[in-house]
MMTF fields as JSON, N, C-alpha, C and O atoms, coordinates in Angstrom:
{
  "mmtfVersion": "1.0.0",
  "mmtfProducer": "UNKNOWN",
  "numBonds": 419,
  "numAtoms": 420,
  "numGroups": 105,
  "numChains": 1,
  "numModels": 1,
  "chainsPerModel": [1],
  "groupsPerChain": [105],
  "chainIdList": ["A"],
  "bondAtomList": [4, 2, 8, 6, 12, 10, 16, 14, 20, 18, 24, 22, 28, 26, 32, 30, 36, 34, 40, 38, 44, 42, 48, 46, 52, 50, 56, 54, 60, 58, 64, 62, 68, 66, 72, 70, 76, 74, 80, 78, 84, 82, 88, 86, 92, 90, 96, 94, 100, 98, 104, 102, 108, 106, 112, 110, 116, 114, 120, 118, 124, 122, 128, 126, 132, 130, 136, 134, 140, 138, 144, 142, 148, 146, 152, 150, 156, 154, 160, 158, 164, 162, 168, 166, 172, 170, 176, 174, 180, 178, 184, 182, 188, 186, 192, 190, 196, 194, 200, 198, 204, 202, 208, 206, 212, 210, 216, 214, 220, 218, 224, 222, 228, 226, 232, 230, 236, 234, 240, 238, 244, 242, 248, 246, 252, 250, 256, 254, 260, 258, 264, 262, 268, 266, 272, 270, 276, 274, 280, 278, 284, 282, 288, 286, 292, 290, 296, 294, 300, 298, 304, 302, 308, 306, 312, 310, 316, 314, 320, 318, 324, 322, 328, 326, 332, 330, 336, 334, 340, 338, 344, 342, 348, 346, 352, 350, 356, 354, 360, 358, 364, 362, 368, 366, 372, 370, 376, 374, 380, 378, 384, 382, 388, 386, 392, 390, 396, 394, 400, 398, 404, 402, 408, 406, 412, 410, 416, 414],
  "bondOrderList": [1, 1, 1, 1, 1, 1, 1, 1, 1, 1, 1, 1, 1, 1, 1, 1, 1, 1, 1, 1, 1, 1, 1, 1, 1, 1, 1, 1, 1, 1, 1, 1, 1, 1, 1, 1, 1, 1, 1, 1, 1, 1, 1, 1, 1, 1, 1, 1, 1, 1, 1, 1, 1, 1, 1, 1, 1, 1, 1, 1, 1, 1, 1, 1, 1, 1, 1, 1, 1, 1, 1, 1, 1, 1, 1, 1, 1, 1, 1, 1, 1, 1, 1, 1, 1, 1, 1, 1, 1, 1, 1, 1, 1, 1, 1, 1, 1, 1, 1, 1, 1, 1, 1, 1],
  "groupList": [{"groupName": "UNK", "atomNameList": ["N", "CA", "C", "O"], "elementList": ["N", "C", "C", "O"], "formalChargeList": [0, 0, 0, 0], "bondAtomList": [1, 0, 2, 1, 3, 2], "bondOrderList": [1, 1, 2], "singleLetterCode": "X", "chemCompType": "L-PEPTIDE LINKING"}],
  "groupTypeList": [0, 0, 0, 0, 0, 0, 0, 0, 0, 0, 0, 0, 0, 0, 0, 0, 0, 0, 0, 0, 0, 0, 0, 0, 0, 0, 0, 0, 0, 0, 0, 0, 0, 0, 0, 0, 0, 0, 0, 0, 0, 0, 0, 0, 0, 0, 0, 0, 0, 0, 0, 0, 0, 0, 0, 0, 0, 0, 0, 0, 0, 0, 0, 0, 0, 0, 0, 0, 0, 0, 0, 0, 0, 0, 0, 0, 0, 0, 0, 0, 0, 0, 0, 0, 0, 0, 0, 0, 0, 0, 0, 0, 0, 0, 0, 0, 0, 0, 0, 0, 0, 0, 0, 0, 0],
  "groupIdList": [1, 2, 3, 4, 5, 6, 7, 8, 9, 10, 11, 12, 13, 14, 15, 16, 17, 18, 19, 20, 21, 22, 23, 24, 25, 26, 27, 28, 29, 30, 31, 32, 33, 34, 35, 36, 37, 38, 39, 40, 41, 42, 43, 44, 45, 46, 47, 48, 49, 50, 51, 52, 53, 54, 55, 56, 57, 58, 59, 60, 61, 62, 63, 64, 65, 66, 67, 68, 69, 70, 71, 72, 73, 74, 75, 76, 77, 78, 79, 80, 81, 82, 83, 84, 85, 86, 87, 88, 89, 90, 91, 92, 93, 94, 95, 96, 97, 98, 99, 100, 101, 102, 103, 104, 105],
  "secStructList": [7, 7, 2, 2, 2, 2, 2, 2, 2, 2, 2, 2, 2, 2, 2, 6, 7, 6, 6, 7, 3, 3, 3, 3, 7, 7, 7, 3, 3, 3, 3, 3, 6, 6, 3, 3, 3, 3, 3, 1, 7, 6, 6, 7, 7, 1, 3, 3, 3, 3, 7, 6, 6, 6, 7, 7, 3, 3, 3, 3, 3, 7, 7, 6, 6, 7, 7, 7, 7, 2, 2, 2, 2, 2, 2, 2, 6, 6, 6, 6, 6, 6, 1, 7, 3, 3, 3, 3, 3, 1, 1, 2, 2, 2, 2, 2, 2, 2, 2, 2, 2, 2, 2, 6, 7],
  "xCoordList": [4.505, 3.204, 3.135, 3.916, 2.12, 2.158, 1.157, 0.354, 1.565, 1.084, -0.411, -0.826, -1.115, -2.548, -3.08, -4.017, -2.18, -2.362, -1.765, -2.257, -0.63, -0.253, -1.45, -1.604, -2.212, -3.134, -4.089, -4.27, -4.971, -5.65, -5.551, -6.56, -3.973, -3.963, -3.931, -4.432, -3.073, -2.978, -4.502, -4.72, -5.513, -6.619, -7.566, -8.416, -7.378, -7.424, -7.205, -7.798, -6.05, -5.124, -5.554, -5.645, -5.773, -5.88, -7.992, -8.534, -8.341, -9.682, -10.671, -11.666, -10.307, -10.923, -10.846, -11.604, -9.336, -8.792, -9.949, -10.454, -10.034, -11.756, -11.086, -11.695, -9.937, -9.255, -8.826, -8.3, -9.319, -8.637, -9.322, -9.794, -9.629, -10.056, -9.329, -8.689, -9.025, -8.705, -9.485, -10.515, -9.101, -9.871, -8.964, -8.038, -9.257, -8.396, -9.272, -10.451, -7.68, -7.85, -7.88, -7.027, -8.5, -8.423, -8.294, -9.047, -7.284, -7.388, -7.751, -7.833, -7.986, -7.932, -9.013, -8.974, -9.657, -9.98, -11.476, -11.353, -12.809, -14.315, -14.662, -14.287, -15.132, -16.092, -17.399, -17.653, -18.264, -19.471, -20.515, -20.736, -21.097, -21.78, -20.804, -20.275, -20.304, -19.6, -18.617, -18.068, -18.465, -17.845, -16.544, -16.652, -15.802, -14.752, -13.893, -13.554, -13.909, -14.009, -12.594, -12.19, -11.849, -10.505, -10.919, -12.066, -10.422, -10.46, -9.442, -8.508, -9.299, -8.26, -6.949, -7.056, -6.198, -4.824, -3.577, -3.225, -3.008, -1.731, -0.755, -0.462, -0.356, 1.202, 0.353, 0.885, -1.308, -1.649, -1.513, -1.319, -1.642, -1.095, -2.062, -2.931, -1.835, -2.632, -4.121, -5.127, -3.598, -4.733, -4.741, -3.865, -5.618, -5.667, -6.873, -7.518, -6.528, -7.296, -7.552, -7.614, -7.656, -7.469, -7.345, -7.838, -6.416, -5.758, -6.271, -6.704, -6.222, -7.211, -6.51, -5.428, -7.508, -7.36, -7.07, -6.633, -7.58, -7.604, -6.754, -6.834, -5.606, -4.779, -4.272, -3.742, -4.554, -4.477, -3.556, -2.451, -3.764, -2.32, -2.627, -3.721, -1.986, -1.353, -0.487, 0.683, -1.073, 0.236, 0.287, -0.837, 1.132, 2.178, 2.408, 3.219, 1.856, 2.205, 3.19, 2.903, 4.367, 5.462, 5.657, 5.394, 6.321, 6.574, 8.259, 8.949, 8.682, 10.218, 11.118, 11.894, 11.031, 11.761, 11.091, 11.718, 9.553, 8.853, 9.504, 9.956, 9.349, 10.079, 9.036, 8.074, 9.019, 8.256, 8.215, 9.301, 7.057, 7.29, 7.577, 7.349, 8.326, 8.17, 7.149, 7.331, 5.86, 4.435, 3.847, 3.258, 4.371, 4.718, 5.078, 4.575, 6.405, 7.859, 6.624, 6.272, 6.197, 5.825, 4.221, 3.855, 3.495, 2.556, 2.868, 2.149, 3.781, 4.537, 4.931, 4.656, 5.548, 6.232, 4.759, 4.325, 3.85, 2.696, 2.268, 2.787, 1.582, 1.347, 2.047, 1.582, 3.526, 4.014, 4.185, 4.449, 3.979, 4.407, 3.161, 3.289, 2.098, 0.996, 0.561, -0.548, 1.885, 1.866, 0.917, 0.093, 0.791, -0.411, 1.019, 2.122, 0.75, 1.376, 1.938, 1.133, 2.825, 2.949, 3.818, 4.885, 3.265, 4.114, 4.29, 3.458, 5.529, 5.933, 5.993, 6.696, 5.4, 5.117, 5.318, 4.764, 6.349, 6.785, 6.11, 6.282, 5.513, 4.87, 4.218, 4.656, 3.157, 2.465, 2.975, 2.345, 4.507, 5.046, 5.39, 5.507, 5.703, 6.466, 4.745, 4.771, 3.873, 2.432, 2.475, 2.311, 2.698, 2.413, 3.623, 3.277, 5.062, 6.158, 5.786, 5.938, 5.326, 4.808, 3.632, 3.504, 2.734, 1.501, 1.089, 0.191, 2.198, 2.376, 1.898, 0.922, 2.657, 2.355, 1.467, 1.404, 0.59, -0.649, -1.975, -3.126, -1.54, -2.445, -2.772, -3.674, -1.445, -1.617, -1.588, -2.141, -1.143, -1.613, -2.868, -3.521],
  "yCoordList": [3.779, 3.379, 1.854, 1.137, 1.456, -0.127, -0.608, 0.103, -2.164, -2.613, -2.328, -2.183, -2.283, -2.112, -1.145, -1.036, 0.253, 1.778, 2.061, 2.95, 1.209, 1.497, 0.883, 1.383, -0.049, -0.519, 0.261, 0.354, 1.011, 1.683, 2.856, 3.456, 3.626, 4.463, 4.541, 5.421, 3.174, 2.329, 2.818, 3.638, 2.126, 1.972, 3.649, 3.815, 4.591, 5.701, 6.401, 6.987, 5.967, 6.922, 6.627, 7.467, 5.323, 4.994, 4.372, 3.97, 4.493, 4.022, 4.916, 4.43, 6.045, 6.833, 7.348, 8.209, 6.507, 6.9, 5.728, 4.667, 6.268, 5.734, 4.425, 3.356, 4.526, 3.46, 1.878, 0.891, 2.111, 1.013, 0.87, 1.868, -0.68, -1.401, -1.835, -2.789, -1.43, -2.177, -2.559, -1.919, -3.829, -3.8, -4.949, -5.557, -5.188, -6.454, -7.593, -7.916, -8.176, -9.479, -10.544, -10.539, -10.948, -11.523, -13.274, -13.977, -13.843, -15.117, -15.427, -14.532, -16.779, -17.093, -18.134, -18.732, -18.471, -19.744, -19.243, -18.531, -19.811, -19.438, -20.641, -21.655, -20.892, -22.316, -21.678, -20.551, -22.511, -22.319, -23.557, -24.552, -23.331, -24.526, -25.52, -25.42, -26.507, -27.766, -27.961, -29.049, -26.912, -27.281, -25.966, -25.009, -26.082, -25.065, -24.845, -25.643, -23.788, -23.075, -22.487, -21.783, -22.753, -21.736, -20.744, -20.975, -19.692, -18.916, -18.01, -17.613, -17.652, -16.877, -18.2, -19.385, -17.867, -18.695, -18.116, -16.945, -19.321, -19.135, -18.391, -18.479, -17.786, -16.533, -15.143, -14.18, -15.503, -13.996, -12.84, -12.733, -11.547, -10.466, -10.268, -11.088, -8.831, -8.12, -7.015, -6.517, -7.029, -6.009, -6.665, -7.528, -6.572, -7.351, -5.636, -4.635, -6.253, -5.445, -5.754, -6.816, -4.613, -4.594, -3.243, -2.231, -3.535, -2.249, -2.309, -3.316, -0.743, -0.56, -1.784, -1.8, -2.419, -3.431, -4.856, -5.82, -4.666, -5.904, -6.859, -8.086, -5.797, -6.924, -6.57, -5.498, -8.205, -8.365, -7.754, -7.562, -7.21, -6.484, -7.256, -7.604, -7.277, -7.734, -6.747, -6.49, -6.158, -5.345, -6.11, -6.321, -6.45, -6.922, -5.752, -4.891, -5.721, -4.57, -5.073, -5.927, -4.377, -4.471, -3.461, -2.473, -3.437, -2.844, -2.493, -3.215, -1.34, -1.305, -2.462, -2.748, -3.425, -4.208, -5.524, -6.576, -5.47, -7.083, -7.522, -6.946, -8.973, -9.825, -10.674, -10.831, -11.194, -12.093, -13.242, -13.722, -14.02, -15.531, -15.93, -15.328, -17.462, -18.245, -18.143, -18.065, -18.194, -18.354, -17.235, -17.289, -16.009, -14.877, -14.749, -14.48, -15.12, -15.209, -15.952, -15.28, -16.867, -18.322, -17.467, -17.386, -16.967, -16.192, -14.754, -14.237, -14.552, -13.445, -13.924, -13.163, -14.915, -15.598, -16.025, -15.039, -16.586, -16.904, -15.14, -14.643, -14.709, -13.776, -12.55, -11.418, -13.126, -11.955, -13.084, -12.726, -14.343, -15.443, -15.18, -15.373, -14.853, -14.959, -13.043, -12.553, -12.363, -10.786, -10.248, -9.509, -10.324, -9.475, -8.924, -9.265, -8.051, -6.723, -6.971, -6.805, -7.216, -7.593, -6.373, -6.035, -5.86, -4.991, -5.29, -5.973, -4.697, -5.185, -3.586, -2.935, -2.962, -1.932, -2.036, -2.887, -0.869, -0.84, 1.036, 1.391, 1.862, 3.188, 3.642, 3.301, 4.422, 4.624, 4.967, 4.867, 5.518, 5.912, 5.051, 5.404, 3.458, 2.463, 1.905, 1.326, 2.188, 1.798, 2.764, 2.416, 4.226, 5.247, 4.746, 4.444, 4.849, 3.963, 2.808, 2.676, 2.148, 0.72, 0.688, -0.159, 1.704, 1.68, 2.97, 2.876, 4.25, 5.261, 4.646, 5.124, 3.707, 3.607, 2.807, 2.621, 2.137, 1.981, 2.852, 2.507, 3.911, 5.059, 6.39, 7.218, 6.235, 7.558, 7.252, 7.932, 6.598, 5.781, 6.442, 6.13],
  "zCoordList": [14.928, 14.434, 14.393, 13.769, 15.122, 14.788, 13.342, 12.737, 13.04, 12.208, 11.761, 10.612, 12.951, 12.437, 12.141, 11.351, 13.153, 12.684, 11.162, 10.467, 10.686, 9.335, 8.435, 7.32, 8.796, 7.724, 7.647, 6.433, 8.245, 8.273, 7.901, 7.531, 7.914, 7.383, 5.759, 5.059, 5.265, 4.046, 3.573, 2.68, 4.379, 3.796, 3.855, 2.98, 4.724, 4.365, 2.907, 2.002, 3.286, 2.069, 0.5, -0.395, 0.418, -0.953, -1.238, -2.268, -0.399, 0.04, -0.999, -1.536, -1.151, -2.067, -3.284, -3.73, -4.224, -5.43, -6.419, -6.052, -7.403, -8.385, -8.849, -8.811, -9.245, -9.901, -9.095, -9.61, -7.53, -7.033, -6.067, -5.523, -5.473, -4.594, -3.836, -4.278, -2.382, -1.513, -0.515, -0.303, 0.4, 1.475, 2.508, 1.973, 3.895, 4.473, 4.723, 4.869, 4.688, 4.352, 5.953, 6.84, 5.921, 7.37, 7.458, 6.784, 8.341, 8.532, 9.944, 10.785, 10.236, 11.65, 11.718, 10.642, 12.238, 12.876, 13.96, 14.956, 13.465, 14.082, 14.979, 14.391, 15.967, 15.932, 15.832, 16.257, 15.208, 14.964, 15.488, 14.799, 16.78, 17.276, 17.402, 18.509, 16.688, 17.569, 16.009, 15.836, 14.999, 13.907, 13.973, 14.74, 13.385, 13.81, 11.706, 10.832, 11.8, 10.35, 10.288, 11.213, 9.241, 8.955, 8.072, 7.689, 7.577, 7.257, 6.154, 6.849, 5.091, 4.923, 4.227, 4.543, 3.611, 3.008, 3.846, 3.988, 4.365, 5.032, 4.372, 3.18, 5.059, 4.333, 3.476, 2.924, 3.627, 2.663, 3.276, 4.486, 2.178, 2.599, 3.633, 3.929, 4.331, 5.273, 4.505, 5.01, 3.225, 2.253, 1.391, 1.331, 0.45, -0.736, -1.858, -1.545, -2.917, -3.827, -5.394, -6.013, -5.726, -7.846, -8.064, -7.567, -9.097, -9.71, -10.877, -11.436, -11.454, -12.732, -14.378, -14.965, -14.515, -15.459, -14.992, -15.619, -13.208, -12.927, -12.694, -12.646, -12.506, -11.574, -10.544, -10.252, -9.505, -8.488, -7.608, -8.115, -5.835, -5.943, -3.96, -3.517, -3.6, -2.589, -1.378, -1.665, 0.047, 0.279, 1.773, 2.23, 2.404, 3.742, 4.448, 4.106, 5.214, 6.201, 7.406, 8.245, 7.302, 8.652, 8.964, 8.279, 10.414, 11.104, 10.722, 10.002, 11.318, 10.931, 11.067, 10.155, 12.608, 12.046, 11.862, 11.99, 11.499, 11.088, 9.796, 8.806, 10.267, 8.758, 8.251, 9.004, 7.253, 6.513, 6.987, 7.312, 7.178, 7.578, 6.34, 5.291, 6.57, 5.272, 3.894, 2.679, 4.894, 4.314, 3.29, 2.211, 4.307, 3.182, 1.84, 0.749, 2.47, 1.094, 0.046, -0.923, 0.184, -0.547, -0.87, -2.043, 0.06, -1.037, -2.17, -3.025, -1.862, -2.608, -3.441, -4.369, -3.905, -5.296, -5.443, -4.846, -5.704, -6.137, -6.803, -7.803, -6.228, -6.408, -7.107, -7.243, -7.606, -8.357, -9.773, -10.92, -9.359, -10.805, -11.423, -12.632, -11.153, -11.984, -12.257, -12.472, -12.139, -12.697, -11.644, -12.182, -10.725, -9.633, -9.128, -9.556, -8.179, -7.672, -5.86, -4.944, -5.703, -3.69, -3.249, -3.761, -2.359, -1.745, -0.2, 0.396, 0.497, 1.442, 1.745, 0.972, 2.68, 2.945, 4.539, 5.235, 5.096, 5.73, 6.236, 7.402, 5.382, 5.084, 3.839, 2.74, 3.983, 3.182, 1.969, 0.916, 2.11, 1.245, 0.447, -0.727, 0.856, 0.276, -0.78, -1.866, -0.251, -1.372, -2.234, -3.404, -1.968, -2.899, -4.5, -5.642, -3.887, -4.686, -5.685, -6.899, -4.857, -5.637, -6.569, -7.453, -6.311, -7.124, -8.463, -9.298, -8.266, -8.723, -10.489, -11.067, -11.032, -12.186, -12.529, -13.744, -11.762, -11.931, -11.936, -12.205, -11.611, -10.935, -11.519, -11.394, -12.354, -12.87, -14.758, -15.623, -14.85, -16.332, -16.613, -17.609]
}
């Protein structure tokens, strides 16, 4: 399964539980007429959301053997220093793991 078929299924799977928002997150770079636009924060995850009570959750989608860029690593310590949620999801199973006790609370 590649990366983008795992996000989508990501976003299947959990797309319809009442308690949680996900959606993706997109970076990259527009020109618009003669001005040219970035987009998105370097190293962010591939999904982004909120978990019930509002905090932030973060998931990285890899492939079996994708690795983290730097930029990653470095939005992941952000994002877990301020108590939001990062997962490094490698299968749906590894989100179901990570989010179980947010979910069923």
């Amino acid at each position: 399964m590649t990366e983008k078929q795992l996000q989508n299924e990501i976003l299947r799977t959990f797309g319809t539980i009442p308690r949680l928002r996900m959606w993706r997150a997109n970076t990259g770079v527009a020109r618009i007429e003669k001005r040219v636009v970035r987009f998105g924060v370097p190293g962010q995850a591939d999904l982004t959301g909120i978990l019930p009570e509002g905090r932030r959750l973060e998931i990285e989608v890899k492939s079996p053997t994708g690795r983290q860029t730097p930029e990653q690593r470095s939005f992941q310590g952000i994002i877990e220093k301020f108590n939001g949620v990062y997962v490094l999801a490698r299968s749906v199973e590894d989100v179901w793991n990570a989010l179980r006790k947010y979910l069923e609370a």
